[in-house]
C-alpha positions in Angstrom: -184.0 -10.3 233.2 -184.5 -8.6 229.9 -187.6 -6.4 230.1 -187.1 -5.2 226.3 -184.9 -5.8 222.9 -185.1 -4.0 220.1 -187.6 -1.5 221.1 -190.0 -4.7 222.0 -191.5 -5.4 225.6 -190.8 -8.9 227.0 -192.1 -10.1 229.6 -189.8 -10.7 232.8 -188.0 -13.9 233.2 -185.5 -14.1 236.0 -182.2 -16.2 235.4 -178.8 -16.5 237.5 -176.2 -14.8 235.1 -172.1 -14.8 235.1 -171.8 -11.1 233.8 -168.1 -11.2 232.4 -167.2 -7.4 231.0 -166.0 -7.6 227.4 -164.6 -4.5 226.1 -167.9 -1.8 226.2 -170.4 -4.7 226.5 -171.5 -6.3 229.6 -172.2 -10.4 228.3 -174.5 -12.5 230.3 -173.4 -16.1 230.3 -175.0 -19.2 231.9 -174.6 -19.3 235.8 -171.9 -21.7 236.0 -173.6 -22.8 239.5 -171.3 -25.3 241.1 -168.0 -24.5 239.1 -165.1 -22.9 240.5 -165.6 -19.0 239.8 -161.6 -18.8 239.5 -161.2 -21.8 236.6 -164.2 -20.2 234.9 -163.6 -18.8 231.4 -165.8 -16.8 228.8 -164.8 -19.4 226.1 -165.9 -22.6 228.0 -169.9 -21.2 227.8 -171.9 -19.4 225.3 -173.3 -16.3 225.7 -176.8 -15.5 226.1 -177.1 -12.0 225.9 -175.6 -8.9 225.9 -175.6 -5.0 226.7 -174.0 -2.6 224.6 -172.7 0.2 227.6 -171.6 3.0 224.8 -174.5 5.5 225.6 -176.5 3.4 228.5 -178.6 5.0 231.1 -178.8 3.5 234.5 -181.0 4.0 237.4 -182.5 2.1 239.9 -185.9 0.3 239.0 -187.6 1.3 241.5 -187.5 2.9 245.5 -188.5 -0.4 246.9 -186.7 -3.2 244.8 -182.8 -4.0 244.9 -183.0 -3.7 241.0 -181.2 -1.3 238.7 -182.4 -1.0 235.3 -179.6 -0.6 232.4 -180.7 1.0 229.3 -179.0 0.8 226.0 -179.4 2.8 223.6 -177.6 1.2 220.6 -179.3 -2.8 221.3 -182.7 -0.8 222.0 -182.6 -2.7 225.2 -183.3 -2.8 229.0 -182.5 -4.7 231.7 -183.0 -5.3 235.5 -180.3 -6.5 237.3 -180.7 -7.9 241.1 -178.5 -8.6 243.7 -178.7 -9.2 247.7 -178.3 -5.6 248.5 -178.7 -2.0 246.6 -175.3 -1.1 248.0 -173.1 -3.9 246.6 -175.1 -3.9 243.0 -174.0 -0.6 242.7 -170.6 -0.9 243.4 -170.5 -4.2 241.4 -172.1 -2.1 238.6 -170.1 0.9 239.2 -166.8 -1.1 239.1 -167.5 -2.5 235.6 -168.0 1.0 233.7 -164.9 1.9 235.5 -162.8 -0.8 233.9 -164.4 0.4 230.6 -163.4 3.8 231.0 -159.9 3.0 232.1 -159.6 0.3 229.1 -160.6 2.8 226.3 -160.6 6.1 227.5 -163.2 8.3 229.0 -165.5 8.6 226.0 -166.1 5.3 225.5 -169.0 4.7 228.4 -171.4 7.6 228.5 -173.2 7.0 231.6 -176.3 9.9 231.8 -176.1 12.0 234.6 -174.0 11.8 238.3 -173.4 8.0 239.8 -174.3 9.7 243.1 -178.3 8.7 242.7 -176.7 5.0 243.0 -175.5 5.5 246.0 -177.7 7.3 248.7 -177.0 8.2 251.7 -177.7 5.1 254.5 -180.6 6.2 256.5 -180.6 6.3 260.4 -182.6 3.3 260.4 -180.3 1.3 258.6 -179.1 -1.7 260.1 -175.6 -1.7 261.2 -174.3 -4.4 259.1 -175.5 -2.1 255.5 -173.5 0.7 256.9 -170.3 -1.7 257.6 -171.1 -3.6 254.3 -171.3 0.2 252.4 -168.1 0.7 254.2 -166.1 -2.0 253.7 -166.7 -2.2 249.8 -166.2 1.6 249.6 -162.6 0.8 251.5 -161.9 -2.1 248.5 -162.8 0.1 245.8 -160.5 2.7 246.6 -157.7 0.4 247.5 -158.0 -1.0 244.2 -158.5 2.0 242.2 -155.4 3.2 243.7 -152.9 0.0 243.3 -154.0 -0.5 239.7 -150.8 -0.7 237.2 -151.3 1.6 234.6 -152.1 0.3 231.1 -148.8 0.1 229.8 -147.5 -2.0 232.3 -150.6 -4.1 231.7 -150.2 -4.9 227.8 -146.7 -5.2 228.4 -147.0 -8.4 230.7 -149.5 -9.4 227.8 -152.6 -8.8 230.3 -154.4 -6.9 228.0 -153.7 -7.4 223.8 -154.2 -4.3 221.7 -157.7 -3.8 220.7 -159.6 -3.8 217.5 -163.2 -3.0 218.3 -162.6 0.6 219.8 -159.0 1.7 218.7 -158.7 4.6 216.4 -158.9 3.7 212.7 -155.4 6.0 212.5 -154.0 3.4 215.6 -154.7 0.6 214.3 -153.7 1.1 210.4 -150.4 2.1 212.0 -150.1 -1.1 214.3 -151.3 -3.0 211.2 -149.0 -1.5 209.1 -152.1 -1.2 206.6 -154.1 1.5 205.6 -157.5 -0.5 205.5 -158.4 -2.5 208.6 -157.5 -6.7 208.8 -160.9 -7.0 210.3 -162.8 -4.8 207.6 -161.2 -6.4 204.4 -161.8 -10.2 206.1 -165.7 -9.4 206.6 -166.0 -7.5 202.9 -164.0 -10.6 201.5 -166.1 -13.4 204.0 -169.5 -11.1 202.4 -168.2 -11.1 198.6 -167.6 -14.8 198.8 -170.5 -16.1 200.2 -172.9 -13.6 200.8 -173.7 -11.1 198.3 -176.9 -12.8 196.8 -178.3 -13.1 200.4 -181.5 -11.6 201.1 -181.6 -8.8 203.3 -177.7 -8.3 203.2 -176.2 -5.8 205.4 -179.8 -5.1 206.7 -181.3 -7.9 209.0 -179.6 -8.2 212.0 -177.2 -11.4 213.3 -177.5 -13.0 216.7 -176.6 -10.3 219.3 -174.9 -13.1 221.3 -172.8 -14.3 218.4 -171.7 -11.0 217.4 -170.2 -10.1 220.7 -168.5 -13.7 220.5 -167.0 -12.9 217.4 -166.4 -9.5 218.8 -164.3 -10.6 221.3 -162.3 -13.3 219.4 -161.3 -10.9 217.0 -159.9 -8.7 220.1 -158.3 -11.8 221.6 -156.9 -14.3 219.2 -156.4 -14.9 214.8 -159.8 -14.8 213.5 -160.7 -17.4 211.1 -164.1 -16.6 209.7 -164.2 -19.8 207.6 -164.9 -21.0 211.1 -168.3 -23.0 211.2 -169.3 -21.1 214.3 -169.6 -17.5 212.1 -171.3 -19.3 209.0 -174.2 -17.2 209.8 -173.5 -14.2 207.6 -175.4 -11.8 208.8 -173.1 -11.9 212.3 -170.0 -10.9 210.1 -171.9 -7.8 208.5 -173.5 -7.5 212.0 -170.0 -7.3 213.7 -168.3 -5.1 210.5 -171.2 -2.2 211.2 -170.8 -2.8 214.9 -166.4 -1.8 214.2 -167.8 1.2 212.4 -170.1 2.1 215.4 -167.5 1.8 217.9 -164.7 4.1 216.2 -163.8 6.7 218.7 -164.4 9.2 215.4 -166.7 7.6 213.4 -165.0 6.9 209.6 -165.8 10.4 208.4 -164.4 12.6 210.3 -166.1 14.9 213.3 -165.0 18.2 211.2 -166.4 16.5 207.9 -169.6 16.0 208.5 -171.0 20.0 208.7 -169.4 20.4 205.1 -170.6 16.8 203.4 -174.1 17.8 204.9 -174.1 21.3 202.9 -172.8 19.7 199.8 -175.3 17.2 199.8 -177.9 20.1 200.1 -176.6 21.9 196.9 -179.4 22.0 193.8 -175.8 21.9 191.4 -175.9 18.0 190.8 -172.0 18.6 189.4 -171.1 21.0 191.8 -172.4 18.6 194.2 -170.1 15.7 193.3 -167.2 18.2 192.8 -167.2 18.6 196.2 -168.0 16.0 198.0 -165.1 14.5 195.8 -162.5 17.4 197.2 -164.2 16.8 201.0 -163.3 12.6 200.7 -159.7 13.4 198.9 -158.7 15.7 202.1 -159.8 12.6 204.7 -156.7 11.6 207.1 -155.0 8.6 204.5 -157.0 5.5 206.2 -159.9 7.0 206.8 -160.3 7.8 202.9 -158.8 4.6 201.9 -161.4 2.4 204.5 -163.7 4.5 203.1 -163.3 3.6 199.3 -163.1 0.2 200.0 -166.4 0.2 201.9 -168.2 1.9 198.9 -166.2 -0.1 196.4 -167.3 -3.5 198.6 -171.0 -1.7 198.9 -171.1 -1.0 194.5 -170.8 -4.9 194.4 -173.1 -5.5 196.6 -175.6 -3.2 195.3 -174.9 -4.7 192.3 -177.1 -8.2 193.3 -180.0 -6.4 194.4 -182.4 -8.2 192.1 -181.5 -10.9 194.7 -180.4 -9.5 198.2 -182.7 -6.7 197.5 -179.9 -4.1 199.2 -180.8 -1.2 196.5 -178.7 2.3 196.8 -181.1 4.1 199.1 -180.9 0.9 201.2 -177.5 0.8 201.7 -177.7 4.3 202.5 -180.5 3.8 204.8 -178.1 1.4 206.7 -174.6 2.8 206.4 -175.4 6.7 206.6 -175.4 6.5 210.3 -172.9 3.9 210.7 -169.9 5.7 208.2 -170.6 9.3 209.4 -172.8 11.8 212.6 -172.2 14.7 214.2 -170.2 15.3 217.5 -172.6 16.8 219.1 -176.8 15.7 218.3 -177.7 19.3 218.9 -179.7 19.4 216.3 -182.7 17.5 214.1 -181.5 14.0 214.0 -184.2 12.8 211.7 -182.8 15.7 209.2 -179.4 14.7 209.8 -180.2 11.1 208.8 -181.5 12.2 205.8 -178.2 14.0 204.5 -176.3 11.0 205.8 -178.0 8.5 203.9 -177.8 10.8 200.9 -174.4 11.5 200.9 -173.8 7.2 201.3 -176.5 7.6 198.1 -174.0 9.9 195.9 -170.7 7.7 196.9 -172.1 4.6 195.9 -173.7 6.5 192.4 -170.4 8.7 191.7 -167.7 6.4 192.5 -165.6 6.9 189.8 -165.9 10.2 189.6 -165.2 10.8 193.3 -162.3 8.4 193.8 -161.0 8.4 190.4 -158.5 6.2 189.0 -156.8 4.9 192.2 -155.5 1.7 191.9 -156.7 -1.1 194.3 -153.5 -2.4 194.6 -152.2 0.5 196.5 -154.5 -0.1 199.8 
């Protein structure tokens, strides 16, 4: 049961779920009740909901209830989720983040603090059968942790395809053999052909559900966005700023941000734009070419904002955080949002003087 979305209490609402793990997302489909479990597939249902794991905090609900409650910090979301026994959720729970991390590499679940708080120690009271149970799972797990084939072996057999959502921009312009992202010049061209006049553009959000639907086609088979099941257009612009978010390094660079933060801050308006222009030239090939597309597709867009209403300091309002942030939120992330969104503010104003005469056709 969700308890909250988007910052917003609901009120709780059991229902049996089919959690299936889709790359840093665990998707809640329809309990398939009396199918087989084994002839079950993500495709044959639709999802109902999802949680982003990137970031998530988990804990259990309570001391008396067999719930735990996953947190998500990028849907604004929590969830209870309830099982027969506080031993085999955890496990069950436990298993799926480990997948994740395996899949994509430590940094790509963030869960806060030690997993040992989800598994206490069996008290003396216990009933025999929870101690075998705790046993015999903690037996499987390691048996399987240790037999797993490495990844290699994996995508080789055609197990696992290469990623989209998650791979490094770097990666993936290499095994593209493009310097701009398939997936980010489809959705720019999808938004430029039907989409710029819409209101609220970029801004209001699409079906959570959707997205990760289109998220994980685009992972696992050609992506046709023509497709009647994505003619809602704010999924395509909700799943292109969800790519963005899930970059290992975020499009401007970890070791960029520091610098385009003290530029923005200068009270030189030229010197200003002088170097922020020398700070976007020096980005890694695709990151500055993804980036000038972005803020080229963003110009036309802000161009029809007598009727989408997506203004310069709107866009920048939405994209500052999703282009660039820090490493490390050490400091005032309020302030830090302010600089981001103004820096988005001075690409979108100085274009031409920023990226110069570079030819479209070369990207």
């Amino acid at each position: 049961t969700k308890i909250a979305e988007g910052g917003r209490k609901l009120r709780k609402n059991w229902n049996p779920s089919w959690v299936v793990l889709v790359g840093n997302s665990l998707v809640f489909f329809k309990d398939p009740k009396s199918q087989n479990p084994d002839s079950w597939k993500p495709g044959n249902s639709r999802p109902e909901s999802s949680v982003d794991l990137r970031g998530a905090q988990l804990q259990w609900a309570d001391d008396l209830s067999k719930c735990l409650e996953l947190c998500s910090e990028p849907d604004l979301s929590r969830c209870w989720i309830r099982a027969e026994t506080r031993t085999r959720i955890a496990v069950e729970i436990r298993l799926r983040v480990s997948c994740v991390s395996y899949l994509h590499g430590p940094s790509a679940v963030l869960l806060g603090g030690s997993f040992s708080h989800l598994f206490p120690a069996v008290p003396r009271s216990a009933s025999n059968l929870e101690n075998s149970e705790h046993k015999r799972v903690k037996s499987r797990l390691k048996k399987l942790i240790l037999r797993r084939p490495p990844l290699q072996t994996l995508q080789e057999k055609g197990l696992i395809k290469d990623q989209v959502f998650g791979c490094g921009l770097e990666l993936l312009c290499e095994r593209e053999k493009s310097t701009v992202p398939q997936f980010v010049r489809k959705c720019t061209d999808a938004v430029e052909r039907k989409g710029l006049e819409t209101d609220g553009i970029y801004r209001v959000s699409g079906n959570l559900a959707v997205i990760q639907k289109l998220r994980f086609a685009v992972n696992h088979e050609r992506l046709d966005l023509d497709d009647p099941q994505w003619e809602d257009i704010h999924v395509i612009t909700g799943a292109l700023k969800l790519f963005f978010r899930e970059l290992p390094e975020p499009l401007v660079p970890y070791g960029f941000f520091q610098d385009i933060v003290e530029t923005v801050k200068l009270s030189d308006y030229e010197e200003k734009v002088e170097r922020l222009k020398h700070l976007v030239l020096s980005m890694p090939p695709p990151n500055h070419h993804t980036l000038r597309h972005m803020i080229q597709h963003l110009r036309r867009v802000m161009e029809c904002s007598d009727s989408n209403r997506m203004t310069t300091q709107n866009i920048g309002i939405v994209f500052g955080p999703t282009l660039m942030r820090p490493e490390n939120e050490s400091g005032n992330m309020a302030i830090n949002m302010v600089y981001q969104n103004q820096a988005v503010e001075l690409l979108l104003s100085e274009y031409q003087q920023i990226f110069g005469a570079e030819q479209t056709a070369s990207y």
